[in-house]
C-alpha positions in Angstrom: 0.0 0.0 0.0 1.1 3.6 -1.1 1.7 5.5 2.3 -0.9 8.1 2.5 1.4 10.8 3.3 4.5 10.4 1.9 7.2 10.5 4.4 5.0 12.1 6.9 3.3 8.9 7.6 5.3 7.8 10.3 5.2 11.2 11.7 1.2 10.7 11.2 1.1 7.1 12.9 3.6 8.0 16.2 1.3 11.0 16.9 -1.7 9.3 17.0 0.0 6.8 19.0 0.7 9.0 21.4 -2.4 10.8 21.4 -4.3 7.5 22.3 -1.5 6.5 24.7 -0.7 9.1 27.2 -3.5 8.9 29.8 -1.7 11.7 31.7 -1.6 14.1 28.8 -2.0 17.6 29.8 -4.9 19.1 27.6 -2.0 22.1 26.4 0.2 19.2 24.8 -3.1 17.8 23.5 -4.1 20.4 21.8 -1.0 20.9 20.5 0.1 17.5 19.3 -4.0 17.8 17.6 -2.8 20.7 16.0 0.6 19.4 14.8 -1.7 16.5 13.1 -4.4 18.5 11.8 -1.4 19.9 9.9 0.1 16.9 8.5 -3.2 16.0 7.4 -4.1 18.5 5.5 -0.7 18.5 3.7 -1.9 14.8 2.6 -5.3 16.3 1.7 -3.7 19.0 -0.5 -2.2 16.1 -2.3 -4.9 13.7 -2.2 -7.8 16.6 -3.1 -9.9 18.7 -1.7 -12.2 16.4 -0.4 -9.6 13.3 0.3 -9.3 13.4 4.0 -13.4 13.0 4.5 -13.2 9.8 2.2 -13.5 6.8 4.6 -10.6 5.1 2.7 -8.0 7.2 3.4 -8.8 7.5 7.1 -9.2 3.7 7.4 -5.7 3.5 5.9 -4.6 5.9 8.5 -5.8 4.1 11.3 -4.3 0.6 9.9 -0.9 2.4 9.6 -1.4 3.7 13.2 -2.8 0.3 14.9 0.9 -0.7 15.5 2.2 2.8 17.2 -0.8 2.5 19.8 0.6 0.5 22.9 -1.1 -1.8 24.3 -0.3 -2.9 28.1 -0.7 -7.1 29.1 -2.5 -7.6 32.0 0.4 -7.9 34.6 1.3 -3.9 33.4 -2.6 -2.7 33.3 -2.9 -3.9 36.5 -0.1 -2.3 38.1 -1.1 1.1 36.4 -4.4 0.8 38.0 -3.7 0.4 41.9 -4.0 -3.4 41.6 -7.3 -4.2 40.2 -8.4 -6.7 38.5 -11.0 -8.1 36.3 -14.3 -6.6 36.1 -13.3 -3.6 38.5 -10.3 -3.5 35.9 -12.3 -3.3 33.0 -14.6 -0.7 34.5 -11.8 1.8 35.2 -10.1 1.3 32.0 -13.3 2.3 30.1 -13.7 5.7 32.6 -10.0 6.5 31.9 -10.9 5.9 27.9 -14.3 7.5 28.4 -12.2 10.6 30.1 -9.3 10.4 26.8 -12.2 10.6 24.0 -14.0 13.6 26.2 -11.0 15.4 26.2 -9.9 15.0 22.6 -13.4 16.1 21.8 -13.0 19.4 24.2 -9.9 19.9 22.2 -11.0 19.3 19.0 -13.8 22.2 19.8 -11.2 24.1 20.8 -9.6 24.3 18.2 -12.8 24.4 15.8 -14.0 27.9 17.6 -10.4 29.1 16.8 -11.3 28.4 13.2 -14.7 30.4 13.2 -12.5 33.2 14.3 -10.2 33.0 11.9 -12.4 32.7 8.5 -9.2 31.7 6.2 -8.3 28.7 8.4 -11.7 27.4 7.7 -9.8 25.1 5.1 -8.2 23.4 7.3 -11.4 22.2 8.9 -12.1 18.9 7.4 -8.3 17.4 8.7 -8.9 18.9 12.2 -12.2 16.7 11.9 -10.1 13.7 10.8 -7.3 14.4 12.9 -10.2 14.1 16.3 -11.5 11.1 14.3 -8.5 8.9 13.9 -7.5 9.6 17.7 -10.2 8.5 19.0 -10.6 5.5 17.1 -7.3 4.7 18.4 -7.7 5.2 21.8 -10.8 3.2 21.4 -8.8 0.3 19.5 -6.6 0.6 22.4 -9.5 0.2 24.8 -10.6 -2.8 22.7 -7.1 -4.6 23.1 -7.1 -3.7 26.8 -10.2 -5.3 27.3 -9.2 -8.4 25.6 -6.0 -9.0 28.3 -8.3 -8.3 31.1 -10.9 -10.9 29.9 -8.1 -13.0 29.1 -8.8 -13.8 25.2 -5.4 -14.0 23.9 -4.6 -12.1 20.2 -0.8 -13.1 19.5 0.8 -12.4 16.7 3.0 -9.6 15.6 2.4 -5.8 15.9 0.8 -5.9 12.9 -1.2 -8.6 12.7 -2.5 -7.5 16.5 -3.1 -3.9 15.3 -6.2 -5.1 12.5 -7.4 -7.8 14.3 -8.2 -4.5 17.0 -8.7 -2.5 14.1 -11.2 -5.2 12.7 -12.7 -5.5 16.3 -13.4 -1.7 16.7 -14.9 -1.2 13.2 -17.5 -4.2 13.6 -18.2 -3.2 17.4 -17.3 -6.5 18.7 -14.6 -8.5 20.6 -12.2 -10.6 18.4 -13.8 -14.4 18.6 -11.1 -17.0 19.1 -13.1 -19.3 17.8 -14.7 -17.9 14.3 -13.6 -19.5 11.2 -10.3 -18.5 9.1 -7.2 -17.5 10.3 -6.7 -13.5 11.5 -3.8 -12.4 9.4 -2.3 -8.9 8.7 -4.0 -7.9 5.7 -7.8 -7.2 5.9 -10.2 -8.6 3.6 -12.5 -6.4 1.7 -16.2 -7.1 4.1 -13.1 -6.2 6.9 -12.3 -3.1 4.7 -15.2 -1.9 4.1 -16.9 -2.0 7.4 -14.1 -0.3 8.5 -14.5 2.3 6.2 -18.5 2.7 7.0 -17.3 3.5 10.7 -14.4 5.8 10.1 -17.5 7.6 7.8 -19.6 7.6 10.8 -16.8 8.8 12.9 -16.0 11.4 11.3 -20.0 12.8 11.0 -20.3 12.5 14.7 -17.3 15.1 14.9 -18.6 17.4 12.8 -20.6 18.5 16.0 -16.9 20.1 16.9 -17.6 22.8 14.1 -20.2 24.5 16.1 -19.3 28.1 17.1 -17.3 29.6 19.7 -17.3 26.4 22.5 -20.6 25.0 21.9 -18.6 22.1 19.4 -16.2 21.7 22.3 -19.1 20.3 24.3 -21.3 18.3 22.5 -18.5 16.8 20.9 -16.8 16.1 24.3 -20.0 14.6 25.2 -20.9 12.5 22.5 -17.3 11.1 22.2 -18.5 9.7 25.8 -21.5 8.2 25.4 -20.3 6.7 21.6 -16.7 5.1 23.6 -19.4 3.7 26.6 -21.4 2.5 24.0 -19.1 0.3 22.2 -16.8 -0.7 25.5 -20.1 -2.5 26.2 -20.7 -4.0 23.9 -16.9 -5.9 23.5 -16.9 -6.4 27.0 -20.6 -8.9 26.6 -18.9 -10.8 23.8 -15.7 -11.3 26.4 -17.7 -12.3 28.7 -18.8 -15.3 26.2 -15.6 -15.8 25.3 -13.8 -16.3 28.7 -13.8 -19.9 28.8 -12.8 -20.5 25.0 -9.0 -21.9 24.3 -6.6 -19.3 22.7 -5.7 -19.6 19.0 -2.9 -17.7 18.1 -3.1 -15.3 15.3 -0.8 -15.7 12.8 0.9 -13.2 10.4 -0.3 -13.6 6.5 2.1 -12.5 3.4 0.5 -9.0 1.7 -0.1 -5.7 2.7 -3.2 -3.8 4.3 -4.5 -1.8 1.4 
């Protein structure tokens, strides 16, 4: 696959990694390190078109390249972090902190949306500020996913890569990865995996146009619905965990190819 942006795409795929990974991430640095994307972004949007960063292919390839820069803790680290709980007390906490990541990259994104209303030229740049909130929180929810799957204790092995769209996968269908489903989970995505994926980026990205509303009214519904949506779906992984706590591990093995 052609990296969407060049040589920035490593650039791209370590910011949103550390976007989705810092829990303790001051909301100055976030806003800047939003800003910083936003940028890089809309760079690639020049190239692609004017419209490119809204098209759900693009920002599903973003968030494949990404999946491997987003770190994910075992269980032994995540519950160290979090004062020695464990399982569902575990899993509750890590969806607050997620819950409290997406709200604040949503507050940010506002932010920086009624800086854009005040500054009419910058209103280009709008659509990769949108994508730029988009992709982080669909990795911070990916990383939420992967979390969820150590506490439960439904093992994904496999290399960075092959872990990364197996998550990816997971977070796009709104379910936990099955151990048990037919075929083998590989690094490349098929094209129902590819498509669903680009169907949620799509809806996404819509729920964060909210952030365009003026002065600080985006800041807060988009804060708010970036909530309720990251709730929404750690509930609905964590039922199919449940079903899945007593199933035997199969490993996930890396497949030749690329993810485009």
């Amino acid at each position: 696959m052609e990296p969407a942006h060049g040589g920035g795409s490593t650039e791209v795929g370590e910011l949103i990694g550390r976007l989705a990974g810092d829990e303790e991430m001051d909301r100055e640095t976030r806003r800047r390190l939003l800003g910083r994307l936003a940028r890089l972004l809309g760079q690639g949007a020049r190239r692609a078109g004017a419209a490119g960063i809204a098209r759900g292919r693009l920002l599903a390839d973003l968030l494949i390249e990404a999946a491997p820069h987003i770190p994910i803790r075992d269980l032994e680290t995540l519950s160290r972090h979090h004062h020695g709980l464990a399982g569902e007390d575990l899993a509750d906490n890590l969806v607050k902190v997620a819950g409290n990541a997406t709200t604040a990259v949503g507050a940010a994104g506002g932010a920086l949306a009624a800086v854009e209303f005040a500054a009419p030229p910058l209103l280009l740049t709008a659509p990769a500020q949108i994508a730029a909130e988009t992709l982080v929180v669909a990795a911070i929810e990916v990383k939420l996913i992967a979390e969820l799957h150590e506490v439960y204790g439904v093992s994904v092995q496999g290399s960075g890569t092959a872990r990364g769209a197996a998550f990816v996968t997971s977070w796009a269908r709104q379910r936990g990865v099955n151990p048990l489903e037919g075929g083998t989970f590989t690094s490349a995505l098929g094209s129902a995996a590819k498509a669903t994926l680009r169907k949620r980026m799509m809806r996404t990205f819509g729920r964060h146009l909210t952030t365009m509303g003026p002065l600080l009214t985006g800041a807060a519904a988009g804060a708010a619905l970036n909530r309720a949506a990251t709730r929404a779906l750690a509930a609905k992984v964590r039922q199919d965990l449940r079903g899945s706590v007593d199933a035997p591990p199969r490993p996930l093995r890396s497949g030749p190819g690329d993810l485009d």
